[in-house]
N, C-alpha and C positions, 0 to 999 in steps of 0.2 A: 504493500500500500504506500510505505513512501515513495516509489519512483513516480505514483498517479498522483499523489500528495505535489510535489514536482512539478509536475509538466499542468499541474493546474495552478501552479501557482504563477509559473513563468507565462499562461495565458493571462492570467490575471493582471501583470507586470506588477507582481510584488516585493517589496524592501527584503533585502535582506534577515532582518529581524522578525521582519514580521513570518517571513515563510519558516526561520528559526523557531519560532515559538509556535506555529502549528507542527513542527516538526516534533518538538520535545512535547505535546500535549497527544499527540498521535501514536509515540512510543511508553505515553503513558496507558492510556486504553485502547492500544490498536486491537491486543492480542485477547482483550474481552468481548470486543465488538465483534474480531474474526473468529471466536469461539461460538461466539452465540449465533452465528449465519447472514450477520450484518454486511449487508454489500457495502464493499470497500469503496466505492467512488460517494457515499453517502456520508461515510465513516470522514473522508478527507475535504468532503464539501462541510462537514461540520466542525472541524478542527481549524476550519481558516478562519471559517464563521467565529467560532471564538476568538484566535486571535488576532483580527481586525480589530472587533468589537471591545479584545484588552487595551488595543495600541489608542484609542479612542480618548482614556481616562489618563491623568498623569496627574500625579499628587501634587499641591502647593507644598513650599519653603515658609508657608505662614503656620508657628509653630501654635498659635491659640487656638490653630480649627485642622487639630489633626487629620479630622475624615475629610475635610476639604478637598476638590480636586477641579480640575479643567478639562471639558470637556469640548472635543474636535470633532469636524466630520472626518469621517472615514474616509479612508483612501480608497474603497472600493464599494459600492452595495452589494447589498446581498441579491438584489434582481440579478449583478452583473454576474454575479458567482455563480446563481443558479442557472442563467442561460450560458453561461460558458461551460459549467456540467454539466450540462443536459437533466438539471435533477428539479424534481416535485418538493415545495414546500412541506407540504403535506407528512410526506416520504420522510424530508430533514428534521422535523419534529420528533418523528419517532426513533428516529436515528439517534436524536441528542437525549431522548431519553433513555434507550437500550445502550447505548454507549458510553453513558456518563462524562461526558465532553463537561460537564459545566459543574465536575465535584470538587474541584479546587478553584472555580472561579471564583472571582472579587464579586461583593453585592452589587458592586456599579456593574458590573457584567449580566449580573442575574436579571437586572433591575429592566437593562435595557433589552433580554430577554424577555423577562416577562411582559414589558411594551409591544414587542413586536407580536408574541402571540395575542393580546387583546385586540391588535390592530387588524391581522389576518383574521380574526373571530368574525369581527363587527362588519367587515369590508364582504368577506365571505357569505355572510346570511341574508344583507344588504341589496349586494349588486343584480341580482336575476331579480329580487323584488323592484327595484329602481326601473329594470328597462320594461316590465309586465305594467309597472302604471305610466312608465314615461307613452308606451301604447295605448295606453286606455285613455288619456288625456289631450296630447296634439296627434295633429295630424300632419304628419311624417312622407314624406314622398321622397325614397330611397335615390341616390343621386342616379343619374342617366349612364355617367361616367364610371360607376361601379360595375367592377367583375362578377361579384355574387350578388344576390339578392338577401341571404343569409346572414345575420350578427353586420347590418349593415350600421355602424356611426356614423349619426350626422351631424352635423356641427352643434344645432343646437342640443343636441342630447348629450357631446361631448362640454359642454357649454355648462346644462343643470348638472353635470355629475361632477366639475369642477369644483362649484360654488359649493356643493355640498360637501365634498372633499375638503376643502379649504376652510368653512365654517366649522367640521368634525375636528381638524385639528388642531385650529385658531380660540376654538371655545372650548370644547370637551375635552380635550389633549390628554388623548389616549381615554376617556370613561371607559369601563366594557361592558355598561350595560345598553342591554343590545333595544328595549323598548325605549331609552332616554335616545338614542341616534334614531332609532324612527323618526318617534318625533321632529326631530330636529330636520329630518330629512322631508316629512310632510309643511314642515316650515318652510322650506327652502323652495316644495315644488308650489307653493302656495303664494310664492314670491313672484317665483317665475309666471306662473300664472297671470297673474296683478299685472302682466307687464306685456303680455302677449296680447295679441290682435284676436280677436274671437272667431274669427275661421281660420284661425289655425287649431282653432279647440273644438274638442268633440264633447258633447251631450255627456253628462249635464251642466261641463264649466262653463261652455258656452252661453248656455243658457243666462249662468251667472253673470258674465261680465255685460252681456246684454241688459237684462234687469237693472243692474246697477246703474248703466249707462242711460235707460227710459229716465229712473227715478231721480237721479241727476245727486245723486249722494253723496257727501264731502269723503275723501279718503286722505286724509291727510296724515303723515305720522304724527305718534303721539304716544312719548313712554310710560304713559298714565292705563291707554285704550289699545288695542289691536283696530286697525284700522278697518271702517266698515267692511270695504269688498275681501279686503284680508280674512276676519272675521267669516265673512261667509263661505268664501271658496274652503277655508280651512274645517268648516261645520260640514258642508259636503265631503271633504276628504275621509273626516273621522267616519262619518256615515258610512261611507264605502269599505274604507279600511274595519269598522269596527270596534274601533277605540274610542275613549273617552273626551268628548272638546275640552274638560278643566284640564285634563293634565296637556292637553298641545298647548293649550295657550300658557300655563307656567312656564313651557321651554321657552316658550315665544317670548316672552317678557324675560327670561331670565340668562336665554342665549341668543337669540335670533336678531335682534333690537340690536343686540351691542356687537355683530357680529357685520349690520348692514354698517356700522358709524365708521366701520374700515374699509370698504370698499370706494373706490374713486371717486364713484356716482351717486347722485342722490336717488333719481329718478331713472328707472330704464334698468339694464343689466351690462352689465362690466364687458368689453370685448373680449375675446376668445381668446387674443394674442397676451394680452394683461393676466387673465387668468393660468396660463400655459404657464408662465414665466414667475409666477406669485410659487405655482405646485412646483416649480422644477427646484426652485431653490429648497420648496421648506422640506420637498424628496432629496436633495443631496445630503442637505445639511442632517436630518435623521438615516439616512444610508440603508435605507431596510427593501422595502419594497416599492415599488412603480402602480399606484393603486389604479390609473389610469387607465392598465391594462387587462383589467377585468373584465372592460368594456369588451374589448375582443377576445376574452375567451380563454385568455394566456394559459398553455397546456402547463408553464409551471409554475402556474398559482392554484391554477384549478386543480380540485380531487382527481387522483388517475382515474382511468376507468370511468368518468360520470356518464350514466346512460340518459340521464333522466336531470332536466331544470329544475325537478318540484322542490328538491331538497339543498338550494342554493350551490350548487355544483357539488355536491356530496354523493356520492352512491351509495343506493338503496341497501343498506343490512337491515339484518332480524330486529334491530332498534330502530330502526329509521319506517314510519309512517311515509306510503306516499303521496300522503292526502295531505298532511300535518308538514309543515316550511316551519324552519325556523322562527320567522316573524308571527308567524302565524297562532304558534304553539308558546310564542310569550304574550301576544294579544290574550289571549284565551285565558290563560291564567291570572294577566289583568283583570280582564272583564269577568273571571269569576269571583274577584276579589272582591270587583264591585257590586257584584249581586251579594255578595254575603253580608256588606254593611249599609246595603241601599234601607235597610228600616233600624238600623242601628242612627242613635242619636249623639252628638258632642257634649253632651251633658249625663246626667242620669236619671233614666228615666223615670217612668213612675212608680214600677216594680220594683227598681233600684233605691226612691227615695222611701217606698213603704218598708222595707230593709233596713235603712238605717234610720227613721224614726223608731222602730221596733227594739232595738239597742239602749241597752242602758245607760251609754254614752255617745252619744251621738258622732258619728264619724265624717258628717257632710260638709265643716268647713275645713277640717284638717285635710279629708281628700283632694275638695276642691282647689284648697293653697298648693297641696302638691302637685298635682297636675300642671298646673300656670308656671309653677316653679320647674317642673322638670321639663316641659315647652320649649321655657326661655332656654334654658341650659341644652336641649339638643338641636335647637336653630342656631345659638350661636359657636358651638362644637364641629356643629355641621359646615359651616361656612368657615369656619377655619381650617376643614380637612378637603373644602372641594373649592372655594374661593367664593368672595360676598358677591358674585350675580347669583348666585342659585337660591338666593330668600323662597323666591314663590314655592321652587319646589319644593324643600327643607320645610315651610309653613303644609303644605299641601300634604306632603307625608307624614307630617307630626298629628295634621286635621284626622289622617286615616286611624294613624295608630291609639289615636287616643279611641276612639269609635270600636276600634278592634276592643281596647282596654274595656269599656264600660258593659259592651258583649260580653265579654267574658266571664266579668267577673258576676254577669248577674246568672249567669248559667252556673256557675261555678256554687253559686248561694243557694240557688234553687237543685243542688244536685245534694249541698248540705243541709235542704231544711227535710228534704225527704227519709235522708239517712237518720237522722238525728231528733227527725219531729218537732223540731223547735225553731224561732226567727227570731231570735238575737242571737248575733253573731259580732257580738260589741270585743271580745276577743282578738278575732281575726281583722276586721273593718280598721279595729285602731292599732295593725301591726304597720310600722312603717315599710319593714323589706319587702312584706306581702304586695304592698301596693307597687313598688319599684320595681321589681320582681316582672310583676304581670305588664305592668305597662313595659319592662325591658323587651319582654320576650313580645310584645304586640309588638313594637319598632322590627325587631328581629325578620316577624313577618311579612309587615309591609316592605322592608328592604329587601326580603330576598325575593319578593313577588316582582318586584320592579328590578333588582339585579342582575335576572335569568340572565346567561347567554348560551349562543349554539358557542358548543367546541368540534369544529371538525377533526379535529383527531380520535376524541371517540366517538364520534356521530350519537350524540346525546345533548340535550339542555342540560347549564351547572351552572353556578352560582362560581363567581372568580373574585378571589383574595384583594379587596383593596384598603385605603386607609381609612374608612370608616366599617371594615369587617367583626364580626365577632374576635376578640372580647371590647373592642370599642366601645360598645356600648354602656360595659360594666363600668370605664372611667368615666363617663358622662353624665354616670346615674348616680354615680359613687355608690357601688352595690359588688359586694361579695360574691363569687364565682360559686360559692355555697350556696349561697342563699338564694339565686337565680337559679342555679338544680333543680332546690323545691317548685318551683312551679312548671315545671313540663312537662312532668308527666299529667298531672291536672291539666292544664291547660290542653293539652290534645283530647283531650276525652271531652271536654269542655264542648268545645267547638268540631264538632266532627263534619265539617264541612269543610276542612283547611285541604289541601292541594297537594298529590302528593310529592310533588317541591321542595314543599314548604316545610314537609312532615319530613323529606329525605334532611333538609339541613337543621331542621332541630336534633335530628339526633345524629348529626354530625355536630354541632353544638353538644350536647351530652359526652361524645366520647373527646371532643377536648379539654372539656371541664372534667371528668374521670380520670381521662389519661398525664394530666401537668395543670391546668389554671386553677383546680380545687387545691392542688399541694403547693401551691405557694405561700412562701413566709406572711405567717400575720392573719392565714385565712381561718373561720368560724370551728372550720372542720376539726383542727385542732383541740378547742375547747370541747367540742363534740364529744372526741374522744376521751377525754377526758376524765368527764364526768358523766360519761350514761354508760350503761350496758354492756355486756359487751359484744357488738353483733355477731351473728348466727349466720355468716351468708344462707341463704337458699335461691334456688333458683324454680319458683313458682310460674304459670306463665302469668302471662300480659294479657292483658282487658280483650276480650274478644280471639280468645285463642280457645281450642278446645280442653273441655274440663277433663281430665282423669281421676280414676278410683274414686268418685264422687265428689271432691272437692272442689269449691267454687272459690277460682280466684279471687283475690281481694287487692283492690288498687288502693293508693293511696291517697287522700281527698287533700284537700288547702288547708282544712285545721288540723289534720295531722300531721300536716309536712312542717306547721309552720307552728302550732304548737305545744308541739314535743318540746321534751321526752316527756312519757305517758308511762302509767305503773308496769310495769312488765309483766303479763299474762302468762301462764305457765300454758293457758293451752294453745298459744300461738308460737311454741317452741315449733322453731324447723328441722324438717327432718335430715336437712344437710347433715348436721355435726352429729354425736353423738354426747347425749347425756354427761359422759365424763368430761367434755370439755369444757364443760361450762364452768368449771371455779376456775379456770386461767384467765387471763387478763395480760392485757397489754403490757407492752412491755416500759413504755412511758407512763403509765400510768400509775395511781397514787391508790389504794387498798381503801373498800370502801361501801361497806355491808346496803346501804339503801341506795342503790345505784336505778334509776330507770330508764325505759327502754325505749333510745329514740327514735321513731320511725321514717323521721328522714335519713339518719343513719344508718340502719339495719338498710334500707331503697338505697342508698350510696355503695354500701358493701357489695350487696345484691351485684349491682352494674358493674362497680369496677374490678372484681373479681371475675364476672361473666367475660369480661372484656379482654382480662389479663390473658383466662383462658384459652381464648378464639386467636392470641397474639401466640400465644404458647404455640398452639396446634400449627398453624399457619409458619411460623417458624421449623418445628419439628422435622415437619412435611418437606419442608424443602434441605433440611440436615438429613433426611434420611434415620431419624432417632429413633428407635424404637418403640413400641408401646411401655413398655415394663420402664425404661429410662425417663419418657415422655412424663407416669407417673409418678416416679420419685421429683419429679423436677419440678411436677403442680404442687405438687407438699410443700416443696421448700421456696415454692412463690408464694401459695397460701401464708406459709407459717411468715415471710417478712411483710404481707400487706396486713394481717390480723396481729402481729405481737413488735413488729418493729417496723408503725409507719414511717416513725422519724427520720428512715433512709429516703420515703421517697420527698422529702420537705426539699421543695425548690427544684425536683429533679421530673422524668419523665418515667410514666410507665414502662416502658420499652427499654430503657434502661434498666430497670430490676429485670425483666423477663430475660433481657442478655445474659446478665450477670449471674443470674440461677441457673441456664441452660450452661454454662462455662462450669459453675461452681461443680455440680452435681455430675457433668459429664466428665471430669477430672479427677476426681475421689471415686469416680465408677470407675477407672480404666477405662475409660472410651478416648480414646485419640481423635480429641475436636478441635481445633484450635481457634482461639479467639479471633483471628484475622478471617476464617470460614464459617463461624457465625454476623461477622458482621456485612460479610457477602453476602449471606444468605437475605439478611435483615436488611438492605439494599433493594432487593427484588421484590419485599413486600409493598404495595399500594399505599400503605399509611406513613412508608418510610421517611425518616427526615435527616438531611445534613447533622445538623446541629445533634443530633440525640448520641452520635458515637462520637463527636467533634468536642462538643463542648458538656462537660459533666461539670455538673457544680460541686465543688468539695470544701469551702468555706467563705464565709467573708466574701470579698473580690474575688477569688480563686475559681479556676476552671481549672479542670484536665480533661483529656481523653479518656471516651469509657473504660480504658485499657488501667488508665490510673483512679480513675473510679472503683475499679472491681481492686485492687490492692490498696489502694488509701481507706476505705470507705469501709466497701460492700463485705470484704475479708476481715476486715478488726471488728466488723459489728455481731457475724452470725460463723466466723471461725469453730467455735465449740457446737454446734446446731450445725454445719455441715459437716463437720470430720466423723458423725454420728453414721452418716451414710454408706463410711468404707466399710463395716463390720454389720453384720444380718444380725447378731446381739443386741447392738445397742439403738439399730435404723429405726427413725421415730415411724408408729403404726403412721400409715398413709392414708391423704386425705380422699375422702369420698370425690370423685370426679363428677363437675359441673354437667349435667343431664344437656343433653344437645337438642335442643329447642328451638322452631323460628323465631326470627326477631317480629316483634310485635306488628311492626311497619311492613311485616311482606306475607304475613300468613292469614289465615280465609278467615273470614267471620263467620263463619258457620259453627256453631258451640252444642253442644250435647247436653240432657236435662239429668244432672243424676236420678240412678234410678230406672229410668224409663231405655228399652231396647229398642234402638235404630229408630232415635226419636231426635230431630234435627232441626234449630231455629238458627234463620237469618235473618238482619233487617232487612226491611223494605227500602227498594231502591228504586230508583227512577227508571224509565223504560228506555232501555238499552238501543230503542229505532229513535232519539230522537234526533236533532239538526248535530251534523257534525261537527257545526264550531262550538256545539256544546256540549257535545260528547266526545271521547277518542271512538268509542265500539260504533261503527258504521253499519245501518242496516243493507241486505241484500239488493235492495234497490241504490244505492250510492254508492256502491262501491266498482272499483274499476275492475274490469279482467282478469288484471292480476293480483289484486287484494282478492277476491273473492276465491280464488286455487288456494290462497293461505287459510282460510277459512277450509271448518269439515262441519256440515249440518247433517247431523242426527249421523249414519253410520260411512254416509255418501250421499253422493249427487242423486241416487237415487232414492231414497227414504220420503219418499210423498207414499208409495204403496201400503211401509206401515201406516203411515199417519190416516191412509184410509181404511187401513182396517181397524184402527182404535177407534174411529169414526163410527163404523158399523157394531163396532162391539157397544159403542154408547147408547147408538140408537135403540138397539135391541135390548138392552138392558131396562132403558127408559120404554119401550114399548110393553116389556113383560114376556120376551118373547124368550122360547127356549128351547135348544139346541135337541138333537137327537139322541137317545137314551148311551148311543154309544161315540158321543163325543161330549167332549166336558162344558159345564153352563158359560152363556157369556159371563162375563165378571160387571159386578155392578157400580164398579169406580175403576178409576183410572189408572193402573198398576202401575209405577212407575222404577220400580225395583224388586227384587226376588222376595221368597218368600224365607224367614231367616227362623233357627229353633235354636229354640235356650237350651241351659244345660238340661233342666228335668224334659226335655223332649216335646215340649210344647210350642206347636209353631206361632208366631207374632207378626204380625205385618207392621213395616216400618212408613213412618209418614212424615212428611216434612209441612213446613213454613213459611212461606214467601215474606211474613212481615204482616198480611191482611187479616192473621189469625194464626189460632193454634188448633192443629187436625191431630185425632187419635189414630186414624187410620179406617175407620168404621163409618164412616158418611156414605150414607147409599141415596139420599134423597138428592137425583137433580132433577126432578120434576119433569113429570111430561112433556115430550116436544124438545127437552134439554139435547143437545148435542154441540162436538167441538169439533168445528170446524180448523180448516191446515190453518189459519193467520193465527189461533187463541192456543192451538197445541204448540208452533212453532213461537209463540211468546213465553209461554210456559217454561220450557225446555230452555229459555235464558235464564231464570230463574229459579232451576232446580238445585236443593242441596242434599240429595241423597247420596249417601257412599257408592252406591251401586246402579245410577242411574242408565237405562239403555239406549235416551237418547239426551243426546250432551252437545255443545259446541265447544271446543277445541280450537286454541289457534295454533297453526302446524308450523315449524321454521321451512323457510324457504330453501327452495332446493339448491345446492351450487353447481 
């Protein structure tokens, strides 16, 4: 690879040094790249790509701002690089992530890494949606002089793609959330618009610029108003588009405005040649990509292989919808945000204020203070992390979250007066963190609603890392990383209409507060410990998972999360541990007969133990460790997160999980060594620089996990692991975490103790309705090749049973009966076999749609009753029997 390293560089005509330093970073991970099947001309487009991008930075001589540095254009971009290799952006992503080209990088390397992928994101989901309305809106007549007819640009389309280029990077600079560049982009063509001649516009702007033109209406700017005709063209836009007019018109006041007061021109739109010349510089000067050349299609920006526009040059995988566009599938997720709080109020409502009159201490103006007060405090947090034009927005998001806030918590009250039979809750109402809490985790929500972006690397919507990210929030609310734990799981149960988005990053939120933001210096967790209990992990399931051996999960509600600790129950012992271990105690801990038992802590243990587990296994699996080793190894992570948390204080999870797999496979004889667990723990998804980089060991002090595991991890549980080498004295092993789905991806369908092959789900909404409102598309909208991914009932062919369950109804309902030597019709609708208990007695099993609860023994459909193929094949979406025989299935695509 270095001689193609070479001869790419000297196309390139690069410095001396510079081609030195992809050299020595080339011989750093050439031979993991070319281990793992890495093509090598990717391998060497990405090594230059870093060190260009090093040569870039150079540190100041000004000794008071150490991290200080100056920053150049590059001597080369990365467009030039990839057209001189013939290589796929796309392609170079995954390269730099299997090859670790950027594990010794500088942050300012990272930084300007991670720019360029926000930029490829936004440009990427963007550009096919730009040229579908730049068609729907002018009227475009391909030049004469052109060769194809095909990906024809024309001036003025090369013209609106500028201005919005140029506004995306002039205002937003670098955002990556891909619904705030909409916007922005329906501002711009709403500009354009304003300025065009109206036969060059097609139905219905035309129509607009006409109107306006009869009525004779002032349009004058005004950074007070959106300018009448502005104003309307832009209310058609949202119309069409499907999004919301408040939020276009915040960008519009909040970027658009100040984005016209730099352009030449007052009136009209800026020449082609002026704009050309505006992008070429602010493209050098950032060195990345030619955004320009999306227009035409560029094979190396575009996804290989794209077969298909719908998915902004992405191609179709088993993830990728070919109905659902990037933009499309964050609209959506807006507009169900706003269905959810369109009858939600900014105040509290009435049922909210009969709640706190009902308190024996009134909570209504301590709430109210707080509320105004934590406002003020994340509008102006907020415009110090994104800059002071973004008021409207930052007010506009604060308007939601607060709306989310007062939903909730009255859900949340009304979930506690049923439990409890009681409506004072003067308690919980006048807990300060409870309120902080809720309203942190409603921000939470509406940012990440509005956050989404497409990543084409995995052909998936994700929420991307900025500086107003989780734990952001926690400094702006001044709120404890603990104390905001408590409310998420309540909170999801709360509101079960949240997105699942929204529900994926709360509990990606959960495992970063588990995994390091709860163990930092100073956090509650600590006093926790302390002075309650001492928890019992177990691992019970989650709210709407199925019940075993008759027991009925139990969640944890907002006064228990929040005011604990509660007397300790002997008969809510978990069956995790056994009996004998309950007089030990921690090992920071202070001896102390009336201890009780917290149940946010026991829920913390629960998780972060579950967690530890899953990091365990995932590890293991790729060391190749054995089971029997696997299990000595969870003993000795159990026994330091239950009797010695004080190693993880200020450190990471993953850090102890290292350090136990080293410890244990060392003292067993197994020949691992530290440098092939940290490979291994590289290749995991969650993995992070920093956690084998930087170990915290005191004070100021960092080392490497390497000096972690000897300074640290070794003087603390020395006598507790050397117990391992000898079967005498190896402590009994702990019972292993039961393998469960996670609460966020298994069926709602739950089991009634007691009762055989007796099955309740909620009721849900009917799976034919409009596609922008649902993902599940019915038979009738779906295209050719959606509908092959689909299996209704056994095959294409399955209308034959359905008519014969037809005639078995009718007959039933008729009274009619078969001949003595064939069996009677059946007089309901069998939907599953027929099942026998132990004592030999057979049971028919029945299920629940939500409309009710069936035994299974309903025979009355009344005369005349029969179901027809539309009411059986609705049905059949809606069934939750284990054994059901006809079903919908979605099938993965064939390759």
């Amino acid at each position: 690879m270095e001689a193609d390293l070479r001869r790419l560089a000297s196309a390139l005509s690069l410095s001396a040094d510079i081609t030195d330093e992809a050299l020595h970073i080339l011989a750093e991970v050439g031979s993991k790249a070319h281990g793992k099947g890495q093509v090598p001309q990717l391998c060497c487009v990405a090594c230059i790509y870093v060190a260009v991008t090093k040569s870039r930075f150079q540190e100041t001589e000004d000794d008071s701002s150490p991290d200080s540095v100056n920053v150049f254009a590059p001597c080369v971009t990365l467009q030039d690089i990839l057209t001189k290799a013939n290589a796929n952006i796309v392609m170079l992503f995954h390269a730099m992530k299997t090859s670790h080209c950027m594990e010794d990088a500088s942050s300012h390397v990272r930084e300007a890494y991670s720019q360029l992928q926000r930029k490829y994101c936004i440009v990427a989901a963007l550009h096919l949606k730009f040229e579908k309305l730049f068609a729907a809106i002018f009227q475009e007549n391909p030049s004469p002089f052109s060769s194809s007819t095909t990906n024809t640009v024309t001036p003025r389309m090369k013209q609106s793609w500028l201005i919005f280029l140029l506004a995306k990077g002039k205002v937003l600079q670098g955002n990556p959330e891909l619904v705030l560049n909409f916007h922005l982009l329906l501002c711009c063509l709403a500009h354009i618009i304003r300025w065009t001649p109206s036969f060059l516009l097609r139905p219905p702007y035309a129509d607009v610029i006409l109107e306006h033109l009869e009525d004779g209406l002032p349009d004058k700017e005004d950074s007070g108003t959106v300018p009448v005709l502005v104003g309307s063209i832009l209310k058609v836009l949202c119309t069409e588009m499907g999004c919301g007019y408040d939020d276009v018109e915040s960008v519009y006041h909040s970027c658009w405005i100040r984005y016209t007061q730099t352009l030449p021109v007052k009136e009209g739109l800026p020449e082609l040649s002026w704009l050309e010349t505006e992008y070429r510089s602010l493209y050098l000067l950032e060195g990345d990509i030619d955004e320009t050349t999306f227009l035409h299609h560029d094979r190396h920006l575009i996804s290989p292989s794209s077969d298909s526009d719908e998915a902004s040059g992405i191609p179709h995988t088993s993830q990728t919808d070919p109905l659902c566009t990037p933009v499309r599938t964050a609209m959506t997720t807006v507009q169900q945000l706003k269905n959810i709080l369109n009858s939600a109020q900014d105040e509290p409502s009435s049922t909210l204020k009969t709640y706190f009159n009902n308190c024996s201490t009134d909570p209504t103006e301590g709430i109210l203070q707080r509320v105004s007060a934590l406002k003020t405090a994340f509008v102006s947090r907020f415009l110090q992390a994104t800059g002071d034009n973004y008021r409207d927005i930052a007010e506009q998001r604060c308007h939601l979250a607060i709306r989310m806030y007062y939903r909730v918590m009255e859900a949340m009250l009304k979930m506690e007066e049923q439990r409890l039979n009681t409506s004072d809750f003067s308690n919980l109402l006048n807990k300060d963190t409870f309120h902080r809490s809720l309203l942190a985790c409603s921000v939470e929500v509406i940012m990440t609603t509005y956050g989404v972006c497409w990543t084409p690397m995995l052909y998936t919507m994700a929420t991307t890392d900025t500086n107003t990210s989780f734990p952001w929030i926690l400094d702006v609310f001044e709120l404890k990383a603990y104390d905001f734990f408590k409310v998420l799981e309540t909170f999801i149960l709360a509101e079960p209409k949240l997105t699942k988005e929204v529900i994926k990053h709360l509990q990606h939120i959960e495992n970063k507060i588990l995994e390091r933001v709860a163990w930092r210096e100073g956090s509650p967790l600590y006093e926790a410990i302390l002075t309650s209990e001492m928890p019992r992990p177990s691992f019970q399931t989650s709210p709407g998972s199925r019940v075993t051996n008759g027991s009925i999960p139990h969640s944890s509600t907002a006064s228990e999360m929040y005011l604990s600790p509660t007397r300790f129950s002997a008969a809510q012992q978990s069956p995790y541990r056994s009996p004998s271990s309950a007089s030990s105690r921690l090992h920071c801990r202070s001896p102390g007969p009336h201890r009780r038992k917290s149940q946010s802590l026991q829920l913390f243990y629960n998780k972060v133990c579950k967690l530890a587990y899953m990091r365990l296994q995932s590890l293991c699996k790729l060391l190749c460790v054995s089971a029997e080793m696997e299990h000595r190894i969870w003993t000795a992570l159990e026994f330091c997160l239950l009797h010695r948390p004080e190693l993880l204080k200020n450190r990471h999870l993953d850090q102890i999980v290292m350090c136990s797999v080293y410890a244990i496979c060392k003292v067993s004889g197994c020949d691992t060594k530290f440098k092939s667990i940290v490979a291994a723990y590289k290749n995991l998804p969650t993995a992070s620089q920093t956690v084998y980089k930087e170990a915290w060991i005191s004070g100021e002090e960092y080392d490497s996990i390497i000096g972690f595991y000897n300074r640290v991890y070794m003087q603390t549980l020395k006598n507790y692991i050397l117990r391992f080498t000898s079967p005498d004295v190896m402590p009994q092993l702990s019972p292993l975490p039961c393998k469960s789905p996670s609460r966020f991806s298994q069926s709602p369908v739950i089991t009634v103790p007691g009762r055989s092959n007796f099955y309740i789900s909620p009721l849900r909404e009917s799976p034919f309705s409009s596609p922008v409102r649902r993902e599940l598309l019915s038979p009738g909208q779906m295209t050719p090749r959606t509908r092959a991914l689909y299996s209704f009932g056994e095959g294409l062919g399955s209308s034959e049973k359905l008519r014969a369950i037809n005639e078995s109804m009718r007959a039933a309902a008729a009274g009619k009966r078969t001949s003595p030597g064939q069996p009677r019709s059946q007089k309901r609708l069998k939907f599953d076999a027929d099942s026998t208990d132990t004592n030999g007695t057979t049971t028919k099993s029945s299920t629940t749609n939500g409309h009710g609860v069936s035994n299974g023994n309903s025979s009355e459909h009344g005369n005349g009753t029969t179901a027809d193929l539309t009411s059986v094949t609705r049905s059949a979406w809606s069934l939750s029997t284990a054994k059901s025989p006809i079903k919908i299935t979605r099938q993965s695509p064939k390759k």
